[in-house]
C-alpha positions as CSV (number, residue, x, y, z in Angstrom):
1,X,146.1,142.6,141.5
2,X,144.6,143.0,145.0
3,X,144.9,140.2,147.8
4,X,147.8,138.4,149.5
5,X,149.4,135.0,147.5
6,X,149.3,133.4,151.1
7,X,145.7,133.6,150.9
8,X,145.5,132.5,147.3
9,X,143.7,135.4,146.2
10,X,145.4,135.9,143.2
11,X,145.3,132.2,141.9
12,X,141.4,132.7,142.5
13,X,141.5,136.4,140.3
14,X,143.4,134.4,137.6
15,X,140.4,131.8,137.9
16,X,138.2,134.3,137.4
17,X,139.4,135.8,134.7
18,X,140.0,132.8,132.4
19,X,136.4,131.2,133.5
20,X,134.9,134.8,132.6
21,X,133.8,134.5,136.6
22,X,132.7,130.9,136.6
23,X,135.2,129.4,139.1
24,X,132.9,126.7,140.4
25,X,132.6,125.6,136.9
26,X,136.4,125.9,135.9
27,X,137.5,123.9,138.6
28,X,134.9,121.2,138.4
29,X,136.1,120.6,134.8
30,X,140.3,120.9,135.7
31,X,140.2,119.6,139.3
32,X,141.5,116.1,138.2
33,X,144.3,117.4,136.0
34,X,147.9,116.5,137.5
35,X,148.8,120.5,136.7
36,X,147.6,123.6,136.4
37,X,150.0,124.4,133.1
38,X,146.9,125.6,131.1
39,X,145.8,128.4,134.3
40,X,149.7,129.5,134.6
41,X,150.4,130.4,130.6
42,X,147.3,132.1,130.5
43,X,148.3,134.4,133.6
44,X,151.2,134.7,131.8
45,X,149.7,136.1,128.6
46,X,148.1,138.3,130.2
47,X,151.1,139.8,132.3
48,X,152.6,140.1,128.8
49,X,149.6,141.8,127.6
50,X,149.6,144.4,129.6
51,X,153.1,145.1,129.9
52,X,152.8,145.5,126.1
53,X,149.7,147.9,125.9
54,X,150.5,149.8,129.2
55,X,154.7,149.3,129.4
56,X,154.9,152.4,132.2
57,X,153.4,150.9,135.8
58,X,151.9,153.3,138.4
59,X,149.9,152.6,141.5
60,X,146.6,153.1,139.9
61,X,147.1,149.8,138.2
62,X,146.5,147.8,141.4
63,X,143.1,146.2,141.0
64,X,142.0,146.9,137.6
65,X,140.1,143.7,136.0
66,X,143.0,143.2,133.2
67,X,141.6,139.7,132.8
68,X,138.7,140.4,131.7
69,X,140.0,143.4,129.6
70,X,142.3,141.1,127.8
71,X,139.4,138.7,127.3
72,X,138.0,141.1,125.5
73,X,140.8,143.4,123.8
74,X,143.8,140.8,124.1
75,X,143.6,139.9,120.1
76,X,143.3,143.9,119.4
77,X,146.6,146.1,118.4
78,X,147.2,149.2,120.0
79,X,149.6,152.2,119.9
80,X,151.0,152.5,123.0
81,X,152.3,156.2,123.0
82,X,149.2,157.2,122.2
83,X,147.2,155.3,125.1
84,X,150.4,156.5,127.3
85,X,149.4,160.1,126.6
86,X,146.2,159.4,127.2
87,X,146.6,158.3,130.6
88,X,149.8,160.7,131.5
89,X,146.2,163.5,130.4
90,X,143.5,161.5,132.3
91,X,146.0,161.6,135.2
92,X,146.6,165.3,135.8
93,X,142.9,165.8,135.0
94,X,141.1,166.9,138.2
95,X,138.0,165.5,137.0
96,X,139.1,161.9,136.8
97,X,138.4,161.1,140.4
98,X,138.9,157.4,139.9
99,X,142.6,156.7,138.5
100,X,142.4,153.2,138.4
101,X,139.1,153.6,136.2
102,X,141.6,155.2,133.1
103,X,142.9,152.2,132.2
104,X,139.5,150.4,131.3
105,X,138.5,153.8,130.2
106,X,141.4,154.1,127.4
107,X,140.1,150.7,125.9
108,X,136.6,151.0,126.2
109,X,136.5,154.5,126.0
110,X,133.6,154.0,128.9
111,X,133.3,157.5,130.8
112,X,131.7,155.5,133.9
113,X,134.9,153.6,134.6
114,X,136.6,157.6,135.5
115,X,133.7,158.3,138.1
116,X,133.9,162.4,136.8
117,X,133.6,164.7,139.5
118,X,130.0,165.6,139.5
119,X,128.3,168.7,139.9
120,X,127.8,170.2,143.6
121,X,124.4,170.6,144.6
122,X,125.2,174.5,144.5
123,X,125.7,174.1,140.9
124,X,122.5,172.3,140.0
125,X,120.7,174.6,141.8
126,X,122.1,177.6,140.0
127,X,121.5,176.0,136.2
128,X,117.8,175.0,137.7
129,X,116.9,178.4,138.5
130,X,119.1,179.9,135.1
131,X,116.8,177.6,133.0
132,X,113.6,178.3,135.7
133,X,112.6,174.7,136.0
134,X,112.7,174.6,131.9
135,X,114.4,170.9,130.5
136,X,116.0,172.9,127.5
137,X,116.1,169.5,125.4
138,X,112.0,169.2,125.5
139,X,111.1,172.4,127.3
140,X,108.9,171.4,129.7
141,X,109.1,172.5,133.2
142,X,110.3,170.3,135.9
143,X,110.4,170.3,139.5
144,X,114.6,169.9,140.2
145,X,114.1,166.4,141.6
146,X,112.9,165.3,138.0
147,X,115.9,166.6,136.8
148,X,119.9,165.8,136.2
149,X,122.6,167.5,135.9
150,X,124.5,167.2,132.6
151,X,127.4,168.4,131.2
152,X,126.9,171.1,128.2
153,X,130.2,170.5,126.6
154,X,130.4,166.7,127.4
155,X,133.8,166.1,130.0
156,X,135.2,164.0,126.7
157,X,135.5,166.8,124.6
158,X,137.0,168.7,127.2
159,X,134.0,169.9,128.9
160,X,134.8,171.1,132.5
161,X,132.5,169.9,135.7
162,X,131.8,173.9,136.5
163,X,128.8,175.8,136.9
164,X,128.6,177.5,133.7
165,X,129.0,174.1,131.8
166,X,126.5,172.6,133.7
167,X,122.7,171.9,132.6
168,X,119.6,170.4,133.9
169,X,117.6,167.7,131.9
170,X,114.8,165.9,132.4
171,X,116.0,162.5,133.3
172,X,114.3,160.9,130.2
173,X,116.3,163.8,128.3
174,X,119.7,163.2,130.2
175,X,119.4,159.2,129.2
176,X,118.7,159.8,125.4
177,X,121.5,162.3,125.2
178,X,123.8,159.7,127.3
179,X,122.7,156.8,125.6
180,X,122.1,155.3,128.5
């Protein structure tokens, strides 16, 4: 969690998460209550949680949303060797740029959450010309502005962001093949 306790940032994150963001809401309904019993065992679950699913800490883990990934994975079983490998891998990848992003990544299996090194300009440029301005999904020519640059062997099946993996699509292309 990010914040300072004197500042009672992290009682608001634990508001947040069990309201699914509606704070205002949450403490209209529980202001009057003499305790706040029902807010501390659910901070407690989810401490539990994900001590359980990810038992080795590292630095990345600092402000990652775990409420709201135990809101939705909490009642889910997982195998935590084989998410721990998964993130010792995702780690030492020099694609990952965003760390912190693994651990929602490993759940939700969500590539935006790793914020993968994109392509230089240099490297669109050089596919561009390669394919002369040609989508090779619809093959229809398109000026490079129309175009984005895609991984040929996606980044999750060990594709690498270098030039020779790298491919420009027409942007309806690139979102059909993203599923975007």
């Amino acid at each position: 969690m990010k914040g300072s306790p004197i500042r009672q940032d992290y009682l608001e994150t634990a508001i947040s998460w069990i309201s699914n963001g509606k704070i205002e809401e949450y403490m209209g309904k529980h202001q009057h209550k003499p305790n706040a019993n029902e807010l501390w065992l659910y901070f407690q679950k989810v401490i539990s949680w994900i001590k359980a699913v990810f038992p080795n800490y590292r630095k990345e883990m600092k402000g990652v949303d775990f409420g709201t990934l135990y809101n939705k994975f909490g009642d889910k079983e997982f195998d935590q060797k084989k998410i721990e490998k998964e993130i010792t891998k995702l780690m030492l990848d020099e694609d990952v740029t965003k760390k912190s992003g693994i651990y929602p990544y490993v759940l939700t299996r969500n590539e935006k959450y790793l914020s993968i090194r994109s392509f230089t300009d240099n490297m669109k440029r050089e596919a561009y010309e390669r394919q002369k301005g040609n989508c090779p999904k619809c093959k229809e020519h398109f000026e490079i502005e129309e175009m984005e640059a895609d991984h040929i062997k996606p980044w999750h099946e060990g594709g690498k962001t270098i030039a020779k993996n790298c491919q420009m699509l027409c942007k309806q292309d690139n979102r059909i093949k993203s599923g975007k």
